[in-house]
N, C-alpha and C positions, 0 to 999 in steps of 0.2 A: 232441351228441357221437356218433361214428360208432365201432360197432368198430372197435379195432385189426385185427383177423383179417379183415376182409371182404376180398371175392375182388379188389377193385380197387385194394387198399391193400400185397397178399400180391404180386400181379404187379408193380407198380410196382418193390417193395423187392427181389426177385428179378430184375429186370430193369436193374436199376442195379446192382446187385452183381457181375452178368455182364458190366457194360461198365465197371464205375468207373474202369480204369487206360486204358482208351483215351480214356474221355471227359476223364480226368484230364489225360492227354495233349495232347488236344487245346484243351482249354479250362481250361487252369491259371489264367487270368486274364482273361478273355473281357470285362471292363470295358475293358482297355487297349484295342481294338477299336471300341468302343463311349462315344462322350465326349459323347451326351447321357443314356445314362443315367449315364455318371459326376458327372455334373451334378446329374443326381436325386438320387441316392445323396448327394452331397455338400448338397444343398438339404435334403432328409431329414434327414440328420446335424444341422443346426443349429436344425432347426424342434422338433428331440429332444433339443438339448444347453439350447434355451432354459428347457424344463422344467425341470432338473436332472439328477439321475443313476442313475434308473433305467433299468434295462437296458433293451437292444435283442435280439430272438431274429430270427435271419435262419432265415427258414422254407425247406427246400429247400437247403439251405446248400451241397449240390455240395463241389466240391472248396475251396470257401471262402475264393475269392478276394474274396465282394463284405462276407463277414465280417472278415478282414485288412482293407480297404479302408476300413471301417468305426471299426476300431479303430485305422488309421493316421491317422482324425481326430478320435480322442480321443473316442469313443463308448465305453462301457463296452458290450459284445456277446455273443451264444456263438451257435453255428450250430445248426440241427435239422437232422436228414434223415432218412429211411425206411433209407436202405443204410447196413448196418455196415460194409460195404467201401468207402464212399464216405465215412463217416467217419472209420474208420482213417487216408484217402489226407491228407483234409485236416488230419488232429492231424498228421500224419508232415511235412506241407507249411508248418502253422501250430503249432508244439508249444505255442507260447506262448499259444494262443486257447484258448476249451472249446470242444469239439462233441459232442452229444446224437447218439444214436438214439430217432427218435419220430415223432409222424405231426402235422402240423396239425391234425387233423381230432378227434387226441382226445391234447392237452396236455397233461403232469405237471409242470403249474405253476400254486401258486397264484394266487388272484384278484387282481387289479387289482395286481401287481407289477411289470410292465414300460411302460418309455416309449415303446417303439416296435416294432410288429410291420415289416418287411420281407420280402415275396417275392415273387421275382422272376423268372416264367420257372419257378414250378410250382404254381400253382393249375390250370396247364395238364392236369395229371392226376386230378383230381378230375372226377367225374361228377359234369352238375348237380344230381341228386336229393340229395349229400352237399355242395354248395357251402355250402349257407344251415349249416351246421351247422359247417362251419371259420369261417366268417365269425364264427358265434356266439361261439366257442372265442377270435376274436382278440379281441372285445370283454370278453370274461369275464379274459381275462388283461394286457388294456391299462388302467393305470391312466386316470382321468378327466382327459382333457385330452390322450392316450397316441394317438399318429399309427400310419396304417397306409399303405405304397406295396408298391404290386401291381403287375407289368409281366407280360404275356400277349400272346400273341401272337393279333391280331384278325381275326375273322371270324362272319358270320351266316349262315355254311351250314350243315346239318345232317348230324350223323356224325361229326365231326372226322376224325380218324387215325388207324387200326391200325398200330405197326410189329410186324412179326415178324422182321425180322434189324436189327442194328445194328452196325456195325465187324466186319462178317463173322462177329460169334455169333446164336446164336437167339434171340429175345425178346419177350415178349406184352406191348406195351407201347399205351396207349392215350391219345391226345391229346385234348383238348378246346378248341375254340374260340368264342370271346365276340366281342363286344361292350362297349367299355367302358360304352353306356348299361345293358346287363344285368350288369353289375359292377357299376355304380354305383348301381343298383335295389337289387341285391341286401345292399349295403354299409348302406344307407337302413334297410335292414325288419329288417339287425341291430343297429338301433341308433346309425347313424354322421351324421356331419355331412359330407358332401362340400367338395373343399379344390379340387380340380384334376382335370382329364380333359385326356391328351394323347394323339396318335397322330401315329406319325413312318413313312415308307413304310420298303420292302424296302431295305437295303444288299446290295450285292454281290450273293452269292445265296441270300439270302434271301427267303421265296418268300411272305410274309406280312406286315403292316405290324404292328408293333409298338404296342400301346396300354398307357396308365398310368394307373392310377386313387389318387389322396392325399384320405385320408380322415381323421378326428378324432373320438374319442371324447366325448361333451359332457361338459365339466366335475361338474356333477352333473344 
């Protein structure tokens, strides 16, 4: 478990909160774009509906489109994120859903209560010295049997991304890029059983290929 208050966790949340309504703007639904990972997402969905009806926590949950998406297939859900403005955007956009302020990295959620962890597109901001310690947190709060899908965007160069401006404000915002084999190492040593590794290139301009990693909780 990772403080809440650490310095990577404080810029992140600060730094979404300063952009929520342009990002909001821009990516109210960023799946519709995107119809392999709506693929996922719906693959996801059933490999979580076969279990039963324990919930789904969409980590990073944004503006909460892949949370509505989630629950327009009949998954029982509720969205996490670090920005209270970016949650506000998405209750105001989804009244009907729940969405949390909280961090992956240190969950207020009992053990082994959910069927499906989900994020997608932010594990990207987690440094890897705090990776192994969200991973832990998915499995601690995934029941036995409880699926985990990750989408990131791939790379093995060292340094990822500083942004300091984004939609013309200030922001100390800090990327991270992987590997799905160091994703899926690291998914391994918290406990996981490996389901799927994929990697799709750059659309449009997108300047980075997209990787997925589907993991499982072992029964006991």
């Amino acid at each position: 478990m990772t403080n809440p208050d650490a310095p990577f966790i404080e810029a992140t949340r600060t730094s979404y909160d300063t952009i929520a309504h342009d990002y909001t703007a821009r990516f109210a639904d960023h799946l519709a774009e995107l119809p392999l990972e709506r693929s996922l997402v719906t693959a996801f969905a059933e490999l979580v509906q076969e279990r039963g009806a324990a919930p789904v926590a969409d980590l990073g949950s944004g503006p909460g489109y892949v949370t509505a998406r989630l629950h327009a297939l009949g998954v029982p859900v509720f969205g996490v994120d670090l920005s209270p403005r970016m949650v506000a955007l998405a209750r105001e956009a989804h009244p009907a859903l729940r969405f949390h302020v909280g961090s992956m990295t240190s969950l207020d959620l009992p053990d082994g209560t959910l069927g499906g962890v989900l994020a997608l597109y932010s594990i990207i901001h987690i440094p890897d010295d705090h990776l192994p310690a969200a991973f832990a947190e998915f499995h601690r709060v995934l029941e036995p049997g409880g699926h985990v899908l990750l989408g990131f965007q791939w790379g093995d160069d060292e340094g990822g991304l500083h942004l300091s401006e984004r939609f013309g404000h200030e922001i100390s915002l800090d990327y991270h890029w992987r590997t799905p084999e160091t994703v899926a190492g690291l998914l391994t040593e918290a406990g996981f059983r490996l389901q799927a590794r994929l990697v799709r290139e750059p659309l449009d301009d997108e300047k980075r290929p997209r990787a997925f990693v589907l993991a499982r909780k072992p029964e006991r």
